[in-house]
Z-matrix of the N, CA and C atoms (Angstrom, degrees):
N
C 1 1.466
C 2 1.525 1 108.53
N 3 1.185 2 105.08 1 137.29
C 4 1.407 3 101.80 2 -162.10
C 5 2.080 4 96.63 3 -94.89
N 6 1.524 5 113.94 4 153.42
C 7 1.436 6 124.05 5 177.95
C 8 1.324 7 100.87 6 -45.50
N 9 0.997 8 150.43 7 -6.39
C 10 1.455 9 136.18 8 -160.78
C 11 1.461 10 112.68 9 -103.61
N 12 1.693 11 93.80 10 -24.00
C 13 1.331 12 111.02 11 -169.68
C 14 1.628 13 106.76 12 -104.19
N 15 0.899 14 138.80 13 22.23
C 16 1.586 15 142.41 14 -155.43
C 17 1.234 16 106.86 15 -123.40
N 18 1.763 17 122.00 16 -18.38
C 19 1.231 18 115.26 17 176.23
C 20 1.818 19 100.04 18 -127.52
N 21 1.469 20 110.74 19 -168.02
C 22 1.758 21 110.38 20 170.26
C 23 1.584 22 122.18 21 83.73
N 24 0.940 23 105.27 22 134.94
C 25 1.915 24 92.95 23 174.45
C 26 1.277 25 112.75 24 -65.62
N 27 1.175 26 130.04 25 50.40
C 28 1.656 27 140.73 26 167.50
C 29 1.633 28 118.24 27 -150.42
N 30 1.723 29 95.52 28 22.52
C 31 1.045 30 132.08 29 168.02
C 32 1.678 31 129.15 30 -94.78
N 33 1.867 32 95.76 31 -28.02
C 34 1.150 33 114.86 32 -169.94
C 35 1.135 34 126.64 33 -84.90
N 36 1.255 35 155.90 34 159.95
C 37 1.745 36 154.03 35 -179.51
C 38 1.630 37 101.46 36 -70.55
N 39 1.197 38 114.86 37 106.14
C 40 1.638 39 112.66 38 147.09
C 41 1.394 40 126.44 39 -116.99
N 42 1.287 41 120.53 40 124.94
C 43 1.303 42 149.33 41 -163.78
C 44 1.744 43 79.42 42 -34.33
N 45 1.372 44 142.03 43 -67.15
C 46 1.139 45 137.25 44 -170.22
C 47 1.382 46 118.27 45 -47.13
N 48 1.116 47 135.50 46 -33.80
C 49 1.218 48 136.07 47 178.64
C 50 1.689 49 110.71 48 -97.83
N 51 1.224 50 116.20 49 -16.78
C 52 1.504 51 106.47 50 -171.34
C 53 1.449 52 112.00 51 -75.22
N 54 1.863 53 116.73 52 169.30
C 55 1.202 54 110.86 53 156.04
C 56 1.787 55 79.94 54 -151.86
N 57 1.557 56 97.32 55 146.08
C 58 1.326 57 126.70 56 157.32
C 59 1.141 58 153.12 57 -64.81
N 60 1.277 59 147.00 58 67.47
C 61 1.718 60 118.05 59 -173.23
C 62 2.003 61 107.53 60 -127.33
N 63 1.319 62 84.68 61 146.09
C 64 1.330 63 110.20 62 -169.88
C 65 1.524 64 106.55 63 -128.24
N 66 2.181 65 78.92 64 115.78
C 67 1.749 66 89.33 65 -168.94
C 68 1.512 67 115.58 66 -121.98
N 69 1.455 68 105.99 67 129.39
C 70 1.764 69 108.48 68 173.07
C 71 1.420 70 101.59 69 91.18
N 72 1.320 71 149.85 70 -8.82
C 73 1.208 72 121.31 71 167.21
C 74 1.358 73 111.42 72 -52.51
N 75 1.400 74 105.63 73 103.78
C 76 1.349 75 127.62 74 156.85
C 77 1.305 76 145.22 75 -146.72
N 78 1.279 77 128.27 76 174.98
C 79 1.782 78 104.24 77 -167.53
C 80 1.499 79 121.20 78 -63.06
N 81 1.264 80 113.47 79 -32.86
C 82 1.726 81 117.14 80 179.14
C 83 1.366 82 85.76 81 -69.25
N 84 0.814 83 132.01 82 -110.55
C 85 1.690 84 132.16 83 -169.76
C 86 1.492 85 117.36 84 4.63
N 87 1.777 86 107.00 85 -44.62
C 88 1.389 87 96.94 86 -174.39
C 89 1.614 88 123.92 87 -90.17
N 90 1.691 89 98.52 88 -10.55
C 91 1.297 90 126.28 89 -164.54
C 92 1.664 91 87.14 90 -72.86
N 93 1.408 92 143.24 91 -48.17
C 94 1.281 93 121.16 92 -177.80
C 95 1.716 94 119.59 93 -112.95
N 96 1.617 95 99.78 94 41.37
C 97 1.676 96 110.17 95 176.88
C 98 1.313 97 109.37 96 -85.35
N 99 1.070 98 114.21 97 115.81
C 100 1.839 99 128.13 98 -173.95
C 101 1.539 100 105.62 99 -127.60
N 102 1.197 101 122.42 100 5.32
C 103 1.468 102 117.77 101 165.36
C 104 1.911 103 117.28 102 -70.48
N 105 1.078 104 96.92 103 -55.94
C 106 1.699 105 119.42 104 -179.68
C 107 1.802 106 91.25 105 -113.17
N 108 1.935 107 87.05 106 159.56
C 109 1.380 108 102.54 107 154.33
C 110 1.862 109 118.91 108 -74.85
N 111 1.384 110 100.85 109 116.90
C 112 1.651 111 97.23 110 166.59
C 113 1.073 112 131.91 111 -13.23
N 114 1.361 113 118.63 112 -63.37
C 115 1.466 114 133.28 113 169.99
C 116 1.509 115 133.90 114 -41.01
N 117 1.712 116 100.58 115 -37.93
C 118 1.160 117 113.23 116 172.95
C 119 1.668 118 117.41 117 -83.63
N 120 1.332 119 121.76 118 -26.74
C 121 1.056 120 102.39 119 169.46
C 122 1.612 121 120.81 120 -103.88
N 123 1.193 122 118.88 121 11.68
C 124 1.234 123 134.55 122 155.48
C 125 1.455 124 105.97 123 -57.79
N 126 1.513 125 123.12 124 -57.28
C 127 1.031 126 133.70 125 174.22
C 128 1.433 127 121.56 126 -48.13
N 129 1.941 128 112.68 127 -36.44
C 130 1.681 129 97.37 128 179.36
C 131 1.256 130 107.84 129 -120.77
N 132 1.372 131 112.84 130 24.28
C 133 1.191 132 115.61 131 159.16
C 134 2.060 133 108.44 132 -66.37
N 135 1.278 134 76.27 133 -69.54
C 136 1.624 135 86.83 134 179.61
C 137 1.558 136 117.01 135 -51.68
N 138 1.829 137 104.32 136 -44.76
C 139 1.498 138 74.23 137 169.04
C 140 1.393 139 138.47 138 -103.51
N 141 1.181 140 101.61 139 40.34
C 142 1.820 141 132.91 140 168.61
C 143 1.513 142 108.08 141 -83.97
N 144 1.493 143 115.54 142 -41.64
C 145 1.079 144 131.03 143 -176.74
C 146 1.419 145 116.79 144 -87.02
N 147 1.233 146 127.77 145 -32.58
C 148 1.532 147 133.08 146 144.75
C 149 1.433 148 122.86 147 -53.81
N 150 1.419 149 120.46 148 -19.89
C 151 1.379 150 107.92 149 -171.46
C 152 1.456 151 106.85 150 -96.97
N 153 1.695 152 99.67 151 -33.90
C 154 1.831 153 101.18 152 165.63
C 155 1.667 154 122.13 153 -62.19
N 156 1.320 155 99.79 154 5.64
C 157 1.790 156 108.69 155 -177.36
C 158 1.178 157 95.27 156 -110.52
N 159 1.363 158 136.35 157 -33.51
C 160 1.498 159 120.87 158 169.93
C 161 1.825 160 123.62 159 -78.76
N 162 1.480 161 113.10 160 -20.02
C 163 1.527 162 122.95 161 141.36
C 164 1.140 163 121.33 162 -100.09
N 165 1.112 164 124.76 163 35.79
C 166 1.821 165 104.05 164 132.98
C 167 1.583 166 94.70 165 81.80
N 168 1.408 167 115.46 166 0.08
C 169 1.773 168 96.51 167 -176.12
C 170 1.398 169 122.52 168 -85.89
N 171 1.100 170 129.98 169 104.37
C 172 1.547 171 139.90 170 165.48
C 173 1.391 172 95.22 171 -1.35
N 174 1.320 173 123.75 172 114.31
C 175 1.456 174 128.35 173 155.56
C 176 1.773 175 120.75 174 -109.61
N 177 0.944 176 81.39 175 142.84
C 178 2.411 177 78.31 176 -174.86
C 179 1.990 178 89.55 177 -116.21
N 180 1.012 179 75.64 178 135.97
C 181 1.580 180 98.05 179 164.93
C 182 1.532 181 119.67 180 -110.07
N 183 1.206 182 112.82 181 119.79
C 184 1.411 183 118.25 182 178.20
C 185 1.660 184 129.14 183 -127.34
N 186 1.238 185 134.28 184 133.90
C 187 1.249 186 133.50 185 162.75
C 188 1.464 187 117.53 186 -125.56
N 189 1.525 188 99.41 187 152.15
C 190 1.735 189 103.18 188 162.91
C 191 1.484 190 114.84 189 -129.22
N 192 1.331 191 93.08 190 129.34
C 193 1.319 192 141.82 191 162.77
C 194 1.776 193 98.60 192 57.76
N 195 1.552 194 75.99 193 81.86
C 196 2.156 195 85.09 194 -160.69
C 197 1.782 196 93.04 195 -82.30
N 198 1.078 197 128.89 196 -1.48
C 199 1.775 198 120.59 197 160.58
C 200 0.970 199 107.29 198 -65.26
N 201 1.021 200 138.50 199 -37.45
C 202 1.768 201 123.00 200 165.48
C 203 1.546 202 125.72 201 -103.91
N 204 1.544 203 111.31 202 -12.80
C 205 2.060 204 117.80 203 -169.14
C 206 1.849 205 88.56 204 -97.85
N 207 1.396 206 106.32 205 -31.95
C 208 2.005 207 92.55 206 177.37
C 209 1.560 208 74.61 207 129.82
N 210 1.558 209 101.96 208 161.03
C 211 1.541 210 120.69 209 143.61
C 212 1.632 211 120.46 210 -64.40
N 213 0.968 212 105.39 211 166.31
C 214 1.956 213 133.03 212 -158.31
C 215 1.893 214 74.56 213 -62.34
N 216 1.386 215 117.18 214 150.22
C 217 1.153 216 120.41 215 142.35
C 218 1.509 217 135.45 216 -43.24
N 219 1.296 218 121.74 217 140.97
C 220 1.786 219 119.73 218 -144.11
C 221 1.459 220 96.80 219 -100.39
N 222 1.438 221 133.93 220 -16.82
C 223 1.277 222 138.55 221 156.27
C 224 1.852 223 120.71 222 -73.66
N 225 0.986 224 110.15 223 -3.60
C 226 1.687 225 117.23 224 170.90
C 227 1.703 226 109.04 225 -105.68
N 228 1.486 227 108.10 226 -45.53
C 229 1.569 228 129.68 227 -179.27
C 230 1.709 229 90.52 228 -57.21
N 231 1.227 230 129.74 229 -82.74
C 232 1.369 231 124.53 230 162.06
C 233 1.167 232 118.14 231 -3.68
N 234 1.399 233 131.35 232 -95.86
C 235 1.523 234 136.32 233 -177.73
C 236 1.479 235 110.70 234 -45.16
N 237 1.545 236 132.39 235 -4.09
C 238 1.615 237 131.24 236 159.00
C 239 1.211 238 102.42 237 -145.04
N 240 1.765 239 123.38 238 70.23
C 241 1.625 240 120.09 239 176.85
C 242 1.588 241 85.59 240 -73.20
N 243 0.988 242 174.24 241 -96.91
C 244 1.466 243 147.00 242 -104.93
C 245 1.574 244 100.66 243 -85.67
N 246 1.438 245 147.51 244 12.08
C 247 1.293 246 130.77 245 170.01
C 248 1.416 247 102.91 246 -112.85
N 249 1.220 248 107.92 247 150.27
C 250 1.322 249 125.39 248 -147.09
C 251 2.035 250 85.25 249 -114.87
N 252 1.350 251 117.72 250 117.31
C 253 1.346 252 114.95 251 170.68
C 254 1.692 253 126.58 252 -70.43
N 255 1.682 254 111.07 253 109.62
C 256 1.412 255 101.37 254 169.01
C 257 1.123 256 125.53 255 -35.84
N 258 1.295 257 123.64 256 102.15
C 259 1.409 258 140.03 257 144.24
C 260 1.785 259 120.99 258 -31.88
N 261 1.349 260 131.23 259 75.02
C 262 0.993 261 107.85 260 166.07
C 263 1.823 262 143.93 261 -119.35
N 264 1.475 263 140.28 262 -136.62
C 265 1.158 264 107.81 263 178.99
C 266 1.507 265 97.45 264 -151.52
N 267 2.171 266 111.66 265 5.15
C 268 1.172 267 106.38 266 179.42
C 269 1.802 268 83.18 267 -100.94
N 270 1.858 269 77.26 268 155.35
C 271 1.850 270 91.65 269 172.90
C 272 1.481 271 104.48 270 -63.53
N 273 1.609 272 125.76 271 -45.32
C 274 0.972 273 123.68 272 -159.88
C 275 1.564 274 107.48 273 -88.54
N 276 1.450 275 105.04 274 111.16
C 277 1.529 276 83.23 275 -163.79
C 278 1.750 277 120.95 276 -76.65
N 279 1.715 278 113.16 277 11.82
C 280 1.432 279 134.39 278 -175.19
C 281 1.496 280 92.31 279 -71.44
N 282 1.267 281 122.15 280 -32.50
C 283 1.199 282 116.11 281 -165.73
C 284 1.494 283 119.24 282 -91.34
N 285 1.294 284 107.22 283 5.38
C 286 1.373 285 132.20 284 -170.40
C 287 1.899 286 110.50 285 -87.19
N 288 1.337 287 152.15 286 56.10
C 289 1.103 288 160.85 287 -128.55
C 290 1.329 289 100.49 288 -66.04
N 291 1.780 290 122.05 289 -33.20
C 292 1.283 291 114.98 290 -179.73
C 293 1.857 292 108.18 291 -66.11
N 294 1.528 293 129.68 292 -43.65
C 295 0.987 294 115.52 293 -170.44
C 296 1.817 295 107.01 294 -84.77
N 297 1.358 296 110.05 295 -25.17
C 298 1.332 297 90.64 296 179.42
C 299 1.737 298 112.96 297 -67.82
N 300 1.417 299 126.45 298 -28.60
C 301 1.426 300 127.67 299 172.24
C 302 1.546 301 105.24 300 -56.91
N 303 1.161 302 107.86 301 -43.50
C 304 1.641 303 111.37 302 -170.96
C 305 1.934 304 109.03 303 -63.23
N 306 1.333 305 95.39 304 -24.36
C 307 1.996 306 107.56 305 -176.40
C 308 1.758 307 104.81 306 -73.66
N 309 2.206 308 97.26 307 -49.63
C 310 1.416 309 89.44 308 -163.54
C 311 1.876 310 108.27 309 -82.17
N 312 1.308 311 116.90 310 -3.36
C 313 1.153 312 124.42 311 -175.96
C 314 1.820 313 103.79 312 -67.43
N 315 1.094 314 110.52 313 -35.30
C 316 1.247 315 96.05 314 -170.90
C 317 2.309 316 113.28 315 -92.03
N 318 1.717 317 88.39 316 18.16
C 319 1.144 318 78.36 317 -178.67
C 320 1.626 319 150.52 318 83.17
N 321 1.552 320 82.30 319 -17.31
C 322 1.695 321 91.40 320 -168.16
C 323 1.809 322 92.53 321 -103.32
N 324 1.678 323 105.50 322 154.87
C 325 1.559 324 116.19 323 168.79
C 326 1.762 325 121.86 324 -110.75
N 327 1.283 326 101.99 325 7.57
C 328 1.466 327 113.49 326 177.31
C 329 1.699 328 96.35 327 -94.73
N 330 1.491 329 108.97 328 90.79
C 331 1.370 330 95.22 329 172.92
C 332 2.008 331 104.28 330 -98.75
N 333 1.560 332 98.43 331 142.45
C 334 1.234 333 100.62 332 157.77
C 335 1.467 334 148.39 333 -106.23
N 336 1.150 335 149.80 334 98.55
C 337 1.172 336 122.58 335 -133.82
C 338 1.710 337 106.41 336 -125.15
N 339 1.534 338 132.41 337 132.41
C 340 1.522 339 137.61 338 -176.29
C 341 1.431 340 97.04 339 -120.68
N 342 1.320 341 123.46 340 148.83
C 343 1.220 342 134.06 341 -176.93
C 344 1.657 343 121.19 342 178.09
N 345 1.760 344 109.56 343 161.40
C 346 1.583 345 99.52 344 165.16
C 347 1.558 346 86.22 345 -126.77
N 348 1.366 347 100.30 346 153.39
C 349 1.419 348 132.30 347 -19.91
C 350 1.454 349 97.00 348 -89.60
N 351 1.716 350 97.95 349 164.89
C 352 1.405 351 125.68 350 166.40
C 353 1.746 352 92.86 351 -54.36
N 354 0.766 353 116.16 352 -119.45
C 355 1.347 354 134.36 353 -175.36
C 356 1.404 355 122.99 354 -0.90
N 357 1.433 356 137.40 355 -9.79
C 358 1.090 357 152.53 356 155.99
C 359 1.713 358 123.05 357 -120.93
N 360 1.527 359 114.56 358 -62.70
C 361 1.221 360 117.48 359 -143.85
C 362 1.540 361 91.11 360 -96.25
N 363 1.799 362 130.00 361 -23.15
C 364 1.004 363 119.44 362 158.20
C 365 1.557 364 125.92 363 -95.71
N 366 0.761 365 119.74 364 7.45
C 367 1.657 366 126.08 365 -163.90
C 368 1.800 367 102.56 366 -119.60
N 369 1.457 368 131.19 367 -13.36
C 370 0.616 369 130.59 368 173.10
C 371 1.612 370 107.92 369 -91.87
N 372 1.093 371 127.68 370 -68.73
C 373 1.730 372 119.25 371 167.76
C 374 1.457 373 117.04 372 -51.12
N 375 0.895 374 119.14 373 -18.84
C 376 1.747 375 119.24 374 -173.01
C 377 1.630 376 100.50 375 -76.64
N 378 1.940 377 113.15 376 -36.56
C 379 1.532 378 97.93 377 -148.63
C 380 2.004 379 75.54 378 -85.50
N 381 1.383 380 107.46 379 -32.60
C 382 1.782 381 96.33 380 -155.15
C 383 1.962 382 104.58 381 -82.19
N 384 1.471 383 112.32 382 9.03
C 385 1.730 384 108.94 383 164.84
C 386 1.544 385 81.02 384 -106.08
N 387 1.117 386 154.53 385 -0.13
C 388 1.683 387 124.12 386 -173.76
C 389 1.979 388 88.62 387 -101.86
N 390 1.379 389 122.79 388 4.02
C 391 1.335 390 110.44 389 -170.61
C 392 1.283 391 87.59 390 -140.96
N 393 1.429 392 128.50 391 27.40
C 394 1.503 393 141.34 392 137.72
C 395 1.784 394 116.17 393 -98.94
N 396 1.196 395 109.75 394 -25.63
C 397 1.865 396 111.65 395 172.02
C 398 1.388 397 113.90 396 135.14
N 399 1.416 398 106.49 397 7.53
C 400 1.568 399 96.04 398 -156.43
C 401 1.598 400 75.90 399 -101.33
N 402 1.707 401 94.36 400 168.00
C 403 1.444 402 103.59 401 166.00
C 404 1.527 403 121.12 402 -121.30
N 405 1.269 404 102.50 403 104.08
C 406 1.191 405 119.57 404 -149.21
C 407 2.031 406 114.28 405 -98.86
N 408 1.206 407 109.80 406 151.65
C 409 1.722 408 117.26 407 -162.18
C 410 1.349 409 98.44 408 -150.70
N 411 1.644 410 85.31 409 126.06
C 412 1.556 411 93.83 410 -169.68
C 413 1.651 412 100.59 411 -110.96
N 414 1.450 413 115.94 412 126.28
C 415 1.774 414 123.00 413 -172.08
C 416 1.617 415 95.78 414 -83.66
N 417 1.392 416 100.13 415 92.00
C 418 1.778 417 103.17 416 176.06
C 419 1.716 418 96.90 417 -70.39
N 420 1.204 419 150.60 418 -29.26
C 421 1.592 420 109.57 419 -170.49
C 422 1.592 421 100.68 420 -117.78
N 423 1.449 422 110.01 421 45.81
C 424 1.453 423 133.06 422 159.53
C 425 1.265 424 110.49 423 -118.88
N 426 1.118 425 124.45 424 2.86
C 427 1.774 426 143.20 425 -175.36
C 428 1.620 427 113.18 426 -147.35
N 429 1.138 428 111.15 427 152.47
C 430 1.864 429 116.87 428 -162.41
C 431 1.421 430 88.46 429 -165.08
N 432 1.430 431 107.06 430 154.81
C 433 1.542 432 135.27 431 -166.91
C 434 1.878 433 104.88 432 -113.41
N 435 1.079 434 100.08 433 158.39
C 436 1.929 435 103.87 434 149.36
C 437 1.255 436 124.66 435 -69.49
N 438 1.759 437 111.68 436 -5.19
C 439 1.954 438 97.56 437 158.69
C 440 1.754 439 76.30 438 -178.43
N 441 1.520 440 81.79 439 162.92
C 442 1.595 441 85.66 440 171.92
C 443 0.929 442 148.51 441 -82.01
N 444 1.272 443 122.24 442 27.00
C 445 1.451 444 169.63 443 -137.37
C 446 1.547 445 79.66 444 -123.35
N 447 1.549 446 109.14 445 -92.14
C 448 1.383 447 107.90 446 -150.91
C 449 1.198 448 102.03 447 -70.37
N 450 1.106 449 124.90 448 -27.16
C 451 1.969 450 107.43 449 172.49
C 452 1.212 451 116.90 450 -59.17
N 453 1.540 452 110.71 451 -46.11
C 454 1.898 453 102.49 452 -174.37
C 455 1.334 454 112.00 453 -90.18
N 456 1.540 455 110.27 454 18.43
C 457 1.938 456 112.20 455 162.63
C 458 1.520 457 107.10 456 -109.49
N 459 1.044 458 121.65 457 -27.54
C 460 1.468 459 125.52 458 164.20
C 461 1.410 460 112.15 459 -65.91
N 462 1.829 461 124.91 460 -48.27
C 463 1.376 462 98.20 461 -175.34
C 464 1.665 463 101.79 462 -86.23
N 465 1.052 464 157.98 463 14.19
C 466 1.508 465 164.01 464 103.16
C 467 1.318 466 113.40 465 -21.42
N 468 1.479 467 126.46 466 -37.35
C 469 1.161 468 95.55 467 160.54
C 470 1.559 469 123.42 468 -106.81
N 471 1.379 470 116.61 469 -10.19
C 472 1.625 471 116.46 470 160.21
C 473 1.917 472 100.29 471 -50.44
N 474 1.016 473 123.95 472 -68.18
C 475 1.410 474 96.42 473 -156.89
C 476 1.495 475 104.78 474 -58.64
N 477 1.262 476 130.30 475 -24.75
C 478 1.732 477 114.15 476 177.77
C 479 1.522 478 134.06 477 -59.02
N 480 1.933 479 83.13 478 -20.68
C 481 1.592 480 82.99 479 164.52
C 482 1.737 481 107.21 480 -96.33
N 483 0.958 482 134.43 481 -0.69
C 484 1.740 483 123.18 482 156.99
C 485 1.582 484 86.36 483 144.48
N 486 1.561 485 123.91 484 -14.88
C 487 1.642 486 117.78 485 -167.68
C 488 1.792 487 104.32 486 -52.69
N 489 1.810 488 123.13 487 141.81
C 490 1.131 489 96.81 488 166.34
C 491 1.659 490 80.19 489 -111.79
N 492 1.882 491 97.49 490 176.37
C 493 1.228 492 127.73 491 -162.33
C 494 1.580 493 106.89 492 -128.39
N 495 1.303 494 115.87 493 112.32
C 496 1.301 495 153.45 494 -173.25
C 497 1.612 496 133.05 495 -86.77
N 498 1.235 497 124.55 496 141.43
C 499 1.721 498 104.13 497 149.88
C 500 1.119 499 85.96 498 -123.20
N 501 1.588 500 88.13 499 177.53
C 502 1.842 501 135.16 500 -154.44
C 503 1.877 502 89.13 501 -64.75
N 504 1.126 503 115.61 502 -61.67
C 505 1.677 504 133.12 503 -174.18
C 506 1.549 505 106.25 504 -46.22
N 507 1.630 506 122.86 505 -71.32
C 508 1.242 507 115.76 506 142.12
C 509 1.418 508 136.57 507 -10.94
N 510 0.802 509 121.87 508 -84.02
C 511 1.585 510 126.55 509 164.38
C 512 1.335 511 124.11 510 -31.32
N 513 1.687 512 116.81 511 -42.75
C 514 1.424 513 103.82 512 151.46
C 515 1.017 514 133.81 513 -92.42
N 516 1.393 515 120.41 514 -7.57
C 517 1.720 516 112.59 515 160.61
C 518 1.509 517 119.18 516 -58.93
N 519 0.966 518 116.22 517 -27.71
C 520 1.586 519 125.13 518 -171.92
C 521 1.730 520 97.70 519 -92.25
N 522 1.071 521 124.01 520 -53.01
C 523 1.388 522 103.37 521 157.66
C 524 1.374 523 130.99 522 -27.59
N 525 1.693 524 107.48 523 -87.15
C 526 1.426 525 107.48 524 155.49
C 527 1.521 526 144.36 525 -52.43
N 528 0.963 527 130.47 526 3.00
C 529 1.374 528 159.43 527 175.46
C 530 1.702 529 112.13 528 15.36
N 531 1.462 530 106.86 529 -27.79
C 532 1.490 531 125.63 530 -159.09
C 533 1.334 532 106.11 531 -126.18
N 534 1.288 533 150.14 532 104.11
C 535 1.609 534 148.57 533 -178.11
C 536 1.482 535 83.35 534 -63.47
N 537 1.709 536 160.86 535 -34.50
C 538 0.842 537 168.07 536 -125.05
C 539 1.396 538 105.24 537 -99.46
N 540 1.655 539 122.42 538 -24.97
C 541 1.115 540 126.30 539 168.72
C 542 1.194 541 128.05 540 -111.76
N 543 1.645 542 87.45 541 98.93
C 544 1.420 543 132.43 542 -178.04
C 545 1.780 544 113.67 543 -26.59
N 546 1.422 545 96.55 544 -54.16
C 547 1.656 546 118.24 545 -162.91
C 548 2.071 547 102.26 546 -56.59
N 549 1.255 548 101.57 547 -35.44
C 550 1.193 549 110.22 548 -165.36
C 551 2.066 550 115.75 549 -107.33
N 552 1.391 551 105.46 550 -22.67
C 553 1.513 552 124.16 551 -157.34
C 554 1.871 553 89.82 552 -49.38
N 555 1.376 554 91.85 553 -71.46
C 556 1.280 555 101.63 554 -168.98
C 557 1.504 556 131.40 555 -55.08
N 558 1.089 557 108.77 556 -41.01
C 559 1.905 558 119.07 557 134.87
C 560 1.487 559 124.85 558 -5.76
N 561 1.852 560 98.80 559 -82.60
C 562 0.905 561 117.19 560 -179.26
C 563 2.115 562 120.03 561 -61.20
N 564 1.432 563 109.44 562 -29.78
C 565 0.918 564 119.02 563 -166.03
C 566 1.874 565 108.51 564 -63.95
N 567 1.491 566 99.42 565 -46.28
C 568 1.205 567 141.31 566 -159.70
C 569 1.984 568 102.10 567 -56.78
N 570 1.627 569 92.19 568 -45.32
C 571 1.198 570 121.48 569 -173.03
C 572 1.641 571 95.35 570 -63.97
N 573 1.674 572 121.66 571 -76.14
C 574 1.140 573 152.20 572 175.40
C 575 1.688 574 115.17 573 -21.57
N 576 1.594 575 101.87 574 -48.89
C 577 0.991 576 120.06 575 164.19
C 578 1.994 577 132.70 576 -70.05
N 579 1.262 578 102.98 577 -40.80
C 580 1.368 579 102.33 578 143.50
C 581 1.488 580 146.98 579 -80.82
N 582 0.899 581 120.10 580 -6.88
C 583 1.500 582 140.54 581 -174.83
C 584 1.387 583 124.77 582 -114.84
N 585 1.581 584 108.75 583 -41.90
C 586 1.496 585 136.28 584 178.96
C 587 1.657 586 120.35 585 -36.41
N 588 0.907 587 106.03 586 -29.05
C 589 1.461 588 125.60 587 -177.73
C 590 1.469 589 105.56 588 78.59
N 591 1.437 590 119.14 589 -113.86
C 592 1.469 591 142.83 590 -179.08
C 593 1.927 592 94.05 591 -69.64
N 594 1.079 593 114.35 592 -44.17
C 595 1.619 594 113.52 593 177.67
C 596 1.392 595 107.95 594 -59.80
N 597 1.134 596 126.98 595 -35.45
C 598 1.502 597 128.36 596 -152.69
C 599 1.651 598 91.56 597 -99.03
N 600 1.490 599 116.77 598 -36.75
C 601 1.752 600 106.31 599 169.36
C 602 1.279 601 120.37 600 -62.86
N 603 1.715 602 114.51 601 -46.94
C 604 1.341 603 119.78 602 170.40
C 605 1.610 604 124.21 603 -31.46
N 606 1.484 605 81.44 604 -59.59
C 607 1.609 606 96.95 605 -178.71
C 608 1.455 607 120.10 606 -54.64
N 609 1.101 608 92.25 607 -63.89
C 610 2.138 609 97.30 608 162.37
C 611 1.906 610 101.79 609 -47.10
N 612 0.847 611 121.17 610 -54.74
C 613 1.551 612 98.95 611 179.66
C 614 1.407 613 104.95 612 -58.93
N 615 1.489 614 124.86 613 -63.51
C 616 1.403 615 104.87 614 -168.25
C 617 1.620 616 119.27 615 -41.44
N 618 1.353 617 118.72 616 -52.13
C 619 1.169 618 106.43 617 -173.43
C 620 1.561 619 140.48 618 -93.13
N 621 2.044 620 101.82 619 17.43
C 622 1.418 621 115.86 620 124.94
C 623 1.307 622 124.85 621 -54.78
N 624 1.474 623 114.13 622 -43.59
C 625 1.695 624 95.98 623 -171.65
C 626 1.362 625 130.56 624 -74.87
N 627 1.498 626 89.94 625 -3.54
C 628 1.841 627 106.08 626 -171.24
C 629 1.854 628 105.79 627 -90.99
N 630 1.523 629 85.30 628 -24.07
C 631 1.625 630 83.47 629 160.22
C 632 1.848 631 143.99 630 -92.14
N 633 1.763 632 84.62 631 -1.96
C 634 1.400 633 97.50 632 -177.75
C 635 1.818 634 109.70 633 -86.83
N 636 0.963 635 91.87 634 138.48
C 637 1.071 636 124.53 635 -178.70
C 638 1.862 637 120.13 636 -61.76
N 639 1.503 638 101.98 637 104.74
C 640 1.987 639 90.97 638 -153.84
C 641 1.894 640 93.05 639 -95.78
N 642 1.161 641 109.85 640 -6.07
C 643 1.727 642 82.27 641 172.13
C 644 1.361 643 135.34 642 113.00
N 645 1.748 644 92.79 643 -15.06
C 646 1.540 645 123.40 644 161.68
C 647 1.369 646 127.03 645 -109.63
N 648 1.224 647 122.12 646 4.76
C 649 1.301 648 130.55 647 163.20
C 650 2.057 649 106.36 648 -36.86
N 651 0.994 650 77.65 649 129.14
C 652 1.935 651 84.34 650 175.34
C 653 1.594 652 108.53 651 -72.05
């Protein structure tokens, strides 16, 4: 990412410019993730992947060599049952021509990228498309390492090559940017609310209380 682009509101994620891909969630992968709890990024994986389904952002699904690492996780596979996950056999999946055609096809230079592990399978395509042009964002708690070591040295060294470093929640606020847009609010909310954690309970309380009934109604 070039200095120009690192600061400014043309800095920010819009659903129009983004594209998605989410690589290696799979059972070998998750079977030795010791950075994060499993669960939790199971959790924003998917709802990273739900929120790019309520904007419209081109998402690629990818695995390698899922005959022996497992199929794609069945909560991401869900949110795109008609796409079929690249199958591949390089670690790096940049080096993979079917998904990088599948990134530049859609045009967009905001690439985003979630994956296990940090430390290889995302940190390796992230640093070599941010020193191809794209400007690239890596969803650290949509991605987890083999210890936390290698996650917080991998995303240390993505940002040195220009990568910035993200969460899942982030990413859709900046999408949605405006509660004002109608087309998407409720989408997004929906998402927020399942995934959100402590935000997504909050939120369900707030908008019990807006329905309770205070007692002065005429």
């Amino acid at each position: 990412m070039s200095t120009e682009n690192k600061a400014g509101l043309g800095a920010l994620l819009t659903p129009e410019e983004s594209v998605l891909v989410l690589i290696d969630h799979q059972p070998f992968q998750f079977a030795n993730l010791h950075s994060h709890e499993p669960t939790m990024v199971i959790n924003n994986a998917v709802g990273l992947a739900k929120a790019a389904k309520v904007f419209d952002v081109p998402t690629i699904l990818t695995t390698v060599l899922e005959e022996r690492g497992g199929l794609l996780l069945q909560g991401l596979q869900d949110v795109f049952p008609e796409q079929k996950p690249i199958n591949r056999t390089y670690i790096n999946t940049w080096q993979d021509e079917r998904v990088v055609d599948a990134v530049k096809a859609t045009g967009r230079k905001k690439l985003i990228i979630a994956g296990l592990w940090t430390e290889i399978c995302v940190a390796m395509p992230a640093i070599q498309a941010a020193g191809e042009g794209f400007e690239v964002f890596a969803v650290t708690d949509a991605s987890g390492g083999a210890s936390k070591e290698a996650h917080d040295m991998a995303v240390q060294r993505m940002i040195q090559a220009g990568v910035v470093p993200i969460t899942w929640m982030a990413v859709l606020g900046e999408w949605q940017r405006d509660w004002a847009r109608e087309e998407t609010a409720q989408g997004a909310t929906e998402v927020q609310t399942q995934h959100g954690g402590a935000s997504g309970v909050a939120f369900a309380w707030e908008m019990q209380l807006l329905a309770t009934p205070t007692g002065n109604e005429a």
